[in-house]
N, C-alpha and C positions, 0 to 999 in steps of 0.2 A: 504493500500500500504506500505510497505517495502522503506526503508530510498535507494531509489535511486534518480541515477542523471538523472531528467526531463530540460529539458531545459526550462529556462526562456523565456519569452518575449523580444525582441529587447529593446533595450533605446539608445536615440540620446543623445549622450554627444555633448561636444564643441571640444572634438578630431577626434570622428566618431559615428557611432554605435555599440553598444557591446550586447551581450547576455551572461545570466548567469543561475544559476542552479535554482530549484525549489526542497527543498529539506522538509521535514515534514510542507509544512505550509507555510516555509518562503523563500525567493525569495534571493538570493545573485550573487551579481557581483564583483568577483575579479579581484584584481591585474590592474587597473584602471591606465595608465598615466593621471596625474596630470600637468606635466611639462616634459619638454625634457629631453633624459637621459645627466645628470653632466657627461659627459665624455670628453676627448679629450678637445680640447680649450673652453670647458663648465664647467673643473671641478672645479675650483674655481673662477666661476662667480655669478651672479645672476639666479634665474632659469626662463627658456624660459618657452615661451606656450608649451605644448605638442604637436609632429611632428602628422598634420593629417592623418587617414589611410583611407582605400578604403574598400570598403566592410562592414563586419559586423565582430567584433574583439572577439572572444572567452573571456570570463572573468568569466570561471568555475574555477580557483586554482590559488592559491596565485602568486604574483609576487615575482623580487629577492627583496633580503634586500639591507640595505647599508654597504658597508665593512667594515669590526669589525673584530676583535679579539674574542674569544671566551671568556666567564667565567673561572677564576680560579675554580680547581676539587671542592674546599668544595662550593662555589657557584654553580656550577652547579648542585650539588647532591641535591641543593633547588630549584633552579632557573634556569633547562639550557634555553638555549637562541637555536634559529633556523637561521644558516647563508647559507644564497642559494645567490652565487652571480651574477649576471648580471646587464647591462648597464640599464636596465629602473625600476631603484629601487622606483624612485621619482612616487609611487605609491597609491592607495589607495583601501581600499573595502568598499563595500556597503553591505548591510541586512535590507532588506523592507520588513514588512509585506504583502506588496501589491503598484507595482510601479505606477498603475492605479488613488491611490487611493488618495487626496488631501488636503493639511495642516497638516500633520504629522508632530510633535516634531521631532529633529533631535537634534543625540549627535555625539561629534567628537572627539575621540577618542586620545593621544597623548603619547604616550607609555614612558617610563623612560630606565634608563641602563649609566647615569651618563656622557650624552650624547656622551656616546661611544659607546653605546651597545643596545641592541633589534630593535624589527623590528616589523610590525603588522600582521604576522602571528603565533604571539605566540598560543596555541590553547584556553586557558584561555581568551582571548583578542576577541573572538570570537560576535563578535551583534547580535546574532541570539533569543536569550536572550531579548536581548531590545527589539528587532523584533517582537518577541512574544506580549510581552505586548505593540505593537503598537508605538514603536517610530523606525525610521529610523534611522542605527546607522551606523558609518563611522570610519573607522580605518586606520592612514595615517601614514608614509614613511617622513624620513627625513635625510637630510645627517647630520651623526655623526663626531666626531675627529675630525680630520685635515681636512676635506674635508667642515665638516660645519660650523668648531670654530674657527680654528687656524687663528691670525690677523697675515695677510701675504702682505708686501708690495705690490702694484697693484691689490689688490683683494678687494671686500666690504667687510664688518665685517658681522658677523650674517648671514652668508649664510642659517644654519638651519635654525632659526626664519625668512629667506626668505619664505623659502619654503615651512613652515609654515602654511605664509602667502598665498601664493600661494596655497594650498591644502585647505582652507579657502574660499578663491576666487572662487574656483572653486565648495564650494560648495554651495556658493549665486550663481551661474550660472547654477547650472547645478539636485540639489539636488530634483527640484520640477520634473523633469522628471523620480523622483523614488519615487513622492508621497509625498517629505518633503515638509516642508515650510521654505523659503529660510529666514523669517524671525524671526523663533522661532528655532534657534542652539544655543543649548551649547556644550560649550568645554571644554572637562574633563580631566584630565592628573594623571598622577602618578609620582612623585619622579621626575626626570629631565622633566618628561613633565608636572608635577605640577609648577615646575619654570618655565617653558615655559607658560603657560598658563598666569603666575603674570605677563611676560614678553609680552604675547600679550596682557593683558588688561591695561598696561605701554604706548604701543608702538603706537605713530600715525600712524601708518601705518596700523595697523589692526581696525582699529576703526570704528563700524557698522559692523562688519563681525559674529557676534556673539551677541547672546543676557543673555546667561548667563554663569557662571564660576563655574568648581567643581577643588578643588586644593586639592588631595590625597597626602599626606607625602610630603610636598614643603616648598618654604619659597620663599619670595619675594628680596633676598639678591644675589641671583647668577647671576651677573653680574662686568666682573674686570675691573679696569682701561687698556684701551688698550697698556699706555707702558709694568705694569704688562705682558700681553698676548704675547708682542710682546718677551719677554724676553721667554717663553716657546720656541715660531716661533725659535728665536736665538739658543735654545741650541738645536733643533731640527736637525738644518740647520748645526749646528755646528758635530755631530753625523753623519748626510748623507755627510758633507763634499761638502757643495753646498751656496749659495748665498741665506739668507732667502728671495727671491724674489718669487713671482707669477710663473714669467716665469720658473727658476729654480725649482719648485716644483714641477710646471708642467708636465718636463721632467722627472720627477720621475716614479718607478712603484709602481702598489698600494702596493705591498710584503714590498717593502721599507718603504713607509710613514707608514704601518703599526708597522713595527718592532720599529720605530724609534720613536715614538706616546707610544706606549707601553715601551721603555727604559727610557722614560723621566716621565709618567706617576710613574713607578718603583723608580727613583732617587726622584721622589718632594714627595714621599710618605717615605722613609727612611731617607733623609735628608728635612725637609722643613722649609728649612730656606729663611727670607724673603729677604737678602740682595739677595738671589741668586737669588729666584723667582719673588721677588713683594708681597706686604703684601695682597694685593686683591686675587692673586692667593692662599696663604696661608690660610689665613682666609676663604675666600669662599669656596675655593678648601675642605676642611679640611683633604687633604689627600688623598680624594678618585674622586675628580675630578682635574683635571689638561687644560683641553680645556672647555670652557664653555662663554654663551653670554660675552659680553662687551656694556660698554658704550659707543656707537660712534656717538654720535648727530644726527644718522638717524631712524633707527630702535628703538632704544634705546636713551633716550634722557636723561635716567638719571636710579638710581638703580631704579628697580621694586618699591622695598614697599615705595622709597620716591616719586614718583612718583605718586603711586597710594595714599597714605599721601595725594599730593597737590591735589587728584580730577579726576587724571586721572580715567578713567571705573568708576565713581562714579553711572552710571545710572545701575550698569549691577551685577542684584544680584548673588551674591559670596557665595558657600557653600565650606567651606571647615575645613581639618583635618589633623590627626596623630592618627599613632598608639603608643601604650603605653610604646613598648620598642623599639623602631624601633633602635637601637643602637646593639643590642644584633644578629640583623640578620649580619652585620659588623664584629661583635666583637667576641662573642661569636663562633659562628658557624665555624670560621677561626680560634679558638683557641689564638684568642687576648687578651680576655678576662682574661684567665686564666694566662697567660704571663705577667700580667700586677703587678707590685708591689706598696707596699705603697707609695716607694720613686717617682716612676714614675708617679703614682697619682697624687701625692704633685706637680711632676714640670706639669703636664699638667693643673689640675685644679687651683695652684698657681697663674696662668697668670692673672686670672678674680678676682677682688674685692668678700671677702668672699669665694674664694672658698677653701682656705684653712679650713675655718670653716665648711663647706658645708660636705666637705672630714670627717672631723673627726664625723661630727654628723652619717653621714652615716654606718659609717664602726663601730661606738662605738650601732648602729641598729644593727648589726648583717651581714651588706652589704662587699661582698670579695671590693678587690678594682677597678678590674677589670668591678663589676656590676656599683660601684658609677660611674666608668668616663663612663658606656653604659650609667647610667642615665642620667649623667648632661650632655651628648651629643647631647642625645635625646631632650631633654629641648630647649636646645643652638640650635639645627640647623630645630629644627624641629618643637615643641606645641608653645615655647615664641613666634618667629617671626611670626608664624602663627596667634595666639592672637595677635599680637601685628597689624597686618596688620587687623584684625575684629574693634581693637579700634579705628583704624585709619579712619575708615571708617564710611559714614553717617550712621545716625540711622535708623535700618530695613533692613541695607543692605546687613548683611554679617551672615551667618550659621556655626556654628565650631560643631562639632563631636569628638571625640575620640576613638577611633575601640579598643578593649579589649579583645577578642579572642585568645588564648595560644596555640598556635602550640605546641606538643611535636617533631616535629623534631629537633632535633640538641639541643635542651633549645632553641629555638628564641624566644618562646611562642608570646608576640603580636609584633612581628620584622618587620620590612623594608618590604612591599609588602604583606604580610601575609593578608591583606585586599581585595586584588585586585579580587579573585575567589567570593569573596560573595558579592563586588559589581558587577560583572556579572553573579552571578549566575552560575558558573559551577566551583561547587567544584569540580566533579568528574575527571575535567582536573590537577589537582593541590594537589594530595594527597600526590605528594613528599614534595609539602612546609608547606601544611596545617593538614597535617595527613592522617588516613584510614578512620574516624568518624569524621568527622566537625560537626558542628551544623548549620544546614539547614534552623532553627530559623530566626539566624542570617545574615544569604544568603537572605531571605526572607523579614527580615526589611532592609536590605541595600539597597541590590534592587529596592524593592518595594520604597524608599525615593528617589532614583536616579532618576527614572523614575518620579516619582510626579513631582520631581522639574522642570524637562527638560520639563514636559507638563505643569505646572500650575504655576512652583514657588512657590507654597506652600508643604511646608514640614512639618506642623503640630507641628512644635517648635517654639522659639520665637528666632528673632533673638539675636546674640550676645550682641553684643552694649546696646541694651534698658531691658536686663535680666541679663545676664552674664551667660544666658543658653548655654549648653554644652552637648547635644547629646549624652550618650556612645552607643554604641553598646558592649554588653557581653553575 
């Protein structure tokens, strides 16, 4: 048979019933409510149950995203992003190999974009992949910006890590009616949804929702002090010319919040100075985030990785990584890199103890200077804290990797996201970021380790902590 659309089987969710496609083998159901659409006096609340429907709900194609801003051109020539908008974004999809069939590994999927950006219908993000080698995989929807981060007077903090939460929830409710098993889910994330991930295995409120953790190019540090946050909310409200209030934000349209999310975005990245912003937003931010979790005694009860330090998800084995230049996808490919001089070097790496020394050993390597500060950035936000959240942790608990693979697009060689096609296995989706020839190799051992882990927890390495083993993939 020919790659057509057979209709799936019905499945009784907790909203209605839906049917979905049957397409080479494997069974999918898109575009799923999760929660009610954030809209009208929903948009910066906490998220509802999803509104129930009548009948039996088509869930052949993807649902909308969450409203975004698109990629800057040289990102997008690596990376675009797919923005489709409408009210029931707080969505999610399913890929079963067989919805019949029972106690199936389950992964769940949690996309990055600097929690401004993407959505889960990128086609690289696709589960069909997992599907294949028998594990249930889910790819979910989350509000971004201002709509999921911005600390706005009358509103909860962490709306996204609500909803989350809530996409979570629903798949301890509802996952074994497509063959999973509600009590063997990992959640696996990339880049803002690998700090979302530190941030659900932080957070009392997710606690039991999941059984194990994959943190792709993350760090356990992105979380601001809420007056930090609220000092963004200020200059935001300040630009629309409105009262940083709930209510006032409210009345806003989305074209607004977005322009205004996006100029201030633009300001803490040319000027990031912390009197103006808040040293949390600075430091954490490093420029390229501006809205992102907070600390608010509910959701978050403290930063991620000290959090996770004192015990928190201490039961809930953790594999996680970096790739080897992930700075260079940033830097390079925007022509930062090369814009970058000795002297501006000196004052960026200056700030940190040594890093003046760090600077010259580099560059006296043969290193432009551009490359030293992709490296020590890399370092800084990405391999230390990651090691350093593996130390932290009991013995046998935690798996670190490093992804090695050299894109020749743009020079990112092993850049920011350049990992994410060979852990799902579909290079072919992704040869603007990865090249024409990837190495299939490498698709194959990712993969193949992804999938172990989410079914056995065995990964055939030792863990961190009790080796100081370190996974590459090359």
């Amino acid at each position: 048979m020919t790659r057509a659309d057979v209709e799936a089987p019905a499945v009784i969710t907790s909203g209605g019933r839906v049917s979905g496609l049957l397409v080479d083998g494997i069974f999918s159901y898109l575009g799923i409510p999760y929660a009610a659409p954030p809209v009208g006096e929903s948009a910066f609340a906490a998220p509802a149950p999803p509104i129930v429907w009548e009948g039996v709900r088509p869930a052949n194609g993807y649902g909308p995203t969450a409203p975004q801003v698109g990629y800057p051109a040289p990102v997008a020539a690596l990376l675009d992003n797919v923005i489709v908008l409408g009210d029931d974004y707080l969505n999610l999809n399913v890929w079963t190999p067989d919805p019949s069939a029972g106690g199936l590994p389950v992964m769940v999927w949690i996309h990055g974009g600097a929690f401004t950006r993407g959505s889960n219908r990128i086609e690289m993000y696709a589960g069909d992949t997992f599907a294949r080698d028998g594990v249930v995989c889910v790819g979910i929807n989350y509000r971004l910006g201002t709509a999921g981060f911005a600390s706005i007077e009358g509103a909860p903090d962490n709306r996204g890590l609500l909803d989350q939460i809530a996409a979570l929830a629903w798949v301890r409710d509802n996952i074994a009616a497509f063959g999973g098993d509600p009590d063997n889910v990992t959640v696996f994330g990339e880049s803002a949804g690998a700090m979302s991930v530190a941030s659900l295995m932080a957070s009392p409120l997710a606690a039991g929702l999941f059984r194990r953790a994959i943190m792709q190019s993350g760090n356990g540090s992105a979380a601001a002090d809420p007056a930090d946050a609220r000092k963004v909310t200020a200059r935001m409200a300040q630009i629309l010319e409105v009262d940083a209030t709930v209510e006032a934000f409210g009345r806003l349209s989305l074209e607004e919040i977005l322009r205004a999310q996006s100029t201030v975005a633009l300001e803490l990245m040319l000027d990031p100075d912390p009197e103006v912003w808040g040293p949390t937003i600075v430091d954490v931010g490093m420029g390229i985030m501006s809205q992102f979790p907070v600390v608010d005694g509910e959701v978050l009860t403290a930063i991620p990785h000290e959090a996770i330090a004192a015990g928190a998800g201490a039961d809930i084995p953790l594999l996680a990584g970096w790739n080897a230049d992930e700075f260079r996808f940033f830097m390079v490919a925007t022509g930062g890199a090369q814009a970058v001089t000795e002297e501006a070097a000196a004052a960026i790496l200056g700030r940190r103890p040594g890093g003046l020394d760090y600077l010259r050993s580099r560059l006296d390597a043969g290193l432009s200077a551009g490359d030293v500060v992709s490296e020590a950035l890399t370092a800084r936000a990405f391999s230390s804290p990651t090691t350093a959240i593996a130390e932290s942790r009991p013995a046998g608990a935690t798996y670190l990797y490093e992804f090695g693979y050299r894109s020749p697009q743009a020079d990112i060689q092993a850049g920011h996201a350049v990992e994410i096609p060979f852990v799902f296995d579909h290079l072919a989706a992704a040869h603007a970021l990865i090249g024409p020839e990837p190495d299939q190799r490498i698709a194959d051992e990712m993969h193949h380790a992804w999938v172990r882990f989410a079914t056995t927890g065995d990964l055939g390495w030792s863990a961190h902590r009790d080796t100081g083993d370190v996974r590459r993939f090359v």
